[in-house]
C-alpha positions, -999 to +999 in steps of 0.1 A: -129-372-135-106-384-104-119-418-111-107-434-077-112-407-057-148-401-066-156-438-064-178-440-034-175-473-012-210-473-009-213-482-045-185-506-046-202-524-016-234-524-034-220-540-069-202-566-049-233-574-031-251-590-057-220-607-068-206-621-037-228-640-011-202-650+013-207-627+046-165-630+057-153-621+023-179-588+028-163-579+058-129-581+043-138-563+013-154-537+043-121-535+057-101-529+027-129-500+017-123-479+050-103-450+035-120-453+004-109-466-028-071-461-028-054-457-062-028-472-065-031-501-045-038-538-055-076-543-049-088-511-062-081-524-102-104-552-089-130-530-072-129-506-106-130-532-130-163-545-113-182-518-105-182-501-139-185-536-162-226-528-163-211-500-180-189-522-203-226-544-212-242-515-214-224-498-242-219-528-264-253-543-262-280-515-256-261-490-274-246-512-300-210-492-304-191-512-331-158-511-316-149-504-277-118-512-254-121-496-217-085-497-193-097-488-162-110-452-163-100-446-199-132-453-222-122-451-261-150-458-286-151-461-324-178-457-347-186-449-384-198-415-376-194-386-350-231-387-346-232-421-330-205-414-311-217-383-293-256-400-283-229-426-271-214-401-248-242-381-236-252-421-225-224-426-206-227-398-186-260-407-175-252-439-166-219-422-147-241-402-133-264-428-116-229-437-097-218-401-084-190-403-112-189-379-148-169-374-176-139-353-176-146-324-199-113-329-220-123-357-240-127-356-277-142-370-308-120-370-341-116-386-375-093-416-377-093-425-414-111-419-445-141-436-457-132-446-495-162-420-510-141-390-488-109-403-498-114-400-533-129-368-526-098-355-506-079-349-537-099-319-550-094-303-510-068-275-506-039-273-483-057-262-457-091-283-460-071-309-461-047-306-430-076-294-408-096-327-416-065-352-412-070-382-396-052-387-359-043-416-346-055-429-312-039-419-281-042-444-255-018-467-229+013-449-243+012-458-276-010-442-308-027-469-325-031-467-365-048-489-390-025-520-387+006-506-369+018-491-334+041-459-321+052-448-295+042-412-282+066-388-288+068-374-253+077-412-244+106-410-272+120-380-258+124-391-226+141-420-234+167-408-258+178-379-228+180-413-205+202-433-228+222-402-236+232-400-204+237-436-197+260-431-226+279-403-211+285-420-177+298-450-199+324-430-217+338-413-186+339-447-163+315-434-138+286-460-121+250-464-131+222-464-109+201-492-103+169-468-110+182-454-138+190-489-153+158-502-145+143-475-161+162-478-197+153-511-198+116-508-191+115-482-220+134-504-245+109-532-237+081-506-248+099-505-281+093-540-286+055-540-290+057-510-315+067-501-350+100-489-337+127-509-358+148-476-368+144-463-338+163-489-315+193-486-343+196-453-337+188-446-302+206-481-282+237-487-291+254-525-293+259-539-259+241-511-236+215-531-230+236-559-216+256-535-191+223-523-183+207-556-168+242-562-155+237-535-135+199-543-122+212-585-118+243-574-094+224-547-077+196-568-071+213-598-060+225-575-032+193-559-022+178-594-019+209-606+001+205-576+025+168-583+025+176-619+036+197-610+063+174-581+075+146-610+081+167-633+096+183-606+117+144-596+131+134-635+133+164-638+156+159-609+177+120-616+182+134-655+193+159-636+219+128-617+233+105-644+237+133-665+253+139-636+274+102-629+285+101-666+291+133-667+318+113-633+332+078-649+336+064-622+314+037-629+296+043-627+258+020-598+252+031-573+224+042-545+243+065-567+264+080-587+229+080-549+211+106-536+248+125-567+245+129-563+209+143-529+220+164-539+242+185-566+226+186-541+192+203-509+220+225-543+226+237-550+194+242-515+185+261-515+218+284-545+209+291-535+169 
């Protein structure tokens, strides 16, 4: 529950230790730790990853869970029976515990096929038996994974369709598409590819939207890197003028003297354009 905001540094710190003898790359990892584990930035997959793969050994070879797949903070297990699963997850939360992490309370344990004996027996089950005891398919990294196939969640769907409608509508009446908006229709059509999603893409992206599309995102982002560029350059050359500048002044080339002259030839160039 909150994974990366209950995941203490002093834990992290102590996992590493027994993996990582070098004193400097400590330090860093010290460093990067001093506001705690961050989500969203690039070292805290790492740190997460590491401090809960006793977890990952744990599971598979002391608790002997047939099948098991963990992305980040999300744990899904499989099993041939609920019974397993559940001495499985009071397990877990022990060793979660030993860590200053827990479960979220939300999680769930459900049927996600039929064994052949309670197949054949599901044909004597009413209407109701039957639709209370229907297998559901796994919910997890935006898809919902069946025996042998993929989809997409419906939430996902939704949202997409309103994005392309509108992409459509701008089309018809000649008005510009955003860059974000783009970049975002063509991120959810590359979702489609690694999903059952065949009648989908017929009916949903029409012939030659996605080419406008990445039109848009290859011009657009040809500029920004352009700008980008010139925005560099244009900083290299004032921090050059400044040093030159503290150099004719017999200043010394401290910080705070390159940061005013920096300021001063920028009040300059405003000045001139």
């Amino acid at each position: 529950e909150k994974f990366f905001y209950n995941l203490k540094p002093e834990v992290v710190q102590q996992r590493f230790r027994r993996l990582v003898k070098e004193q400097p790359i400590m330090e860093l990892i010290g460093i990067s730790l001093k506001f705690g584990v961050v989500s969203g930035a690039y070292p805290s997959q790492w740190y997460a990853n590491t401090t809960l793969q006793p977890i990952d050994h744990y599971i598979r070879q002391v608790l002997h869970v047939p099948h098991y797949t963990r992305n980040m903070d999300n744990f899904t297990l499989a099993g041939p029976n609920k019974r397993q699963l559940h001495r499985a997850i009071r397990a877990i939360d022990r060793e979660l515990h030993k860590i200053g992490l827990r479960l979220k309370p939300n999680w769930q344990v459900y049927r996600t096929t039929y064994t052949r004996k309670v197949e054949r027996r599901s044909a004597e089950w009413s209407e109701k038996h039957r639709r209370l005891r229907h297998p559901r398919r796994i919910d997890a990294l935006g898809y919902k994974h069946a025996h042998g196939y993929l989809v997409w969640r419906k939430k996902n769907v939704l949202r997409m369709r309103r994005r392309l409608a509108g992409i459509d509508q701008r089309l018809a009446d000649k008005a510009p598409i955003y860059f974000k908006t783009a970049a975002g229709a063509i991120a959810q059509i590359g979702q489609l590819k690694h999903c059952r999603s065949r009648k989908l893409m017929q009916r949903c992206v029409k012939v030659g939207v996605q080419k406008q599309l990445k039109d848009v995102v290859r011009v657009i982002g040809r500029r920004r890197e352009v700008l980008k560029q010139w925005r560099l350059s244009t900083c290299l050359g004032q921090l050059r003028a400044a040093l030159r500048r503290a150099a004719i002044l017999k200043q010394r080339a401290t910080w705070p003297n390159i940061c005013r002259l920096v300021a001063i030839s920028r009040r300059r160039c405003a000045t001139a354009i």
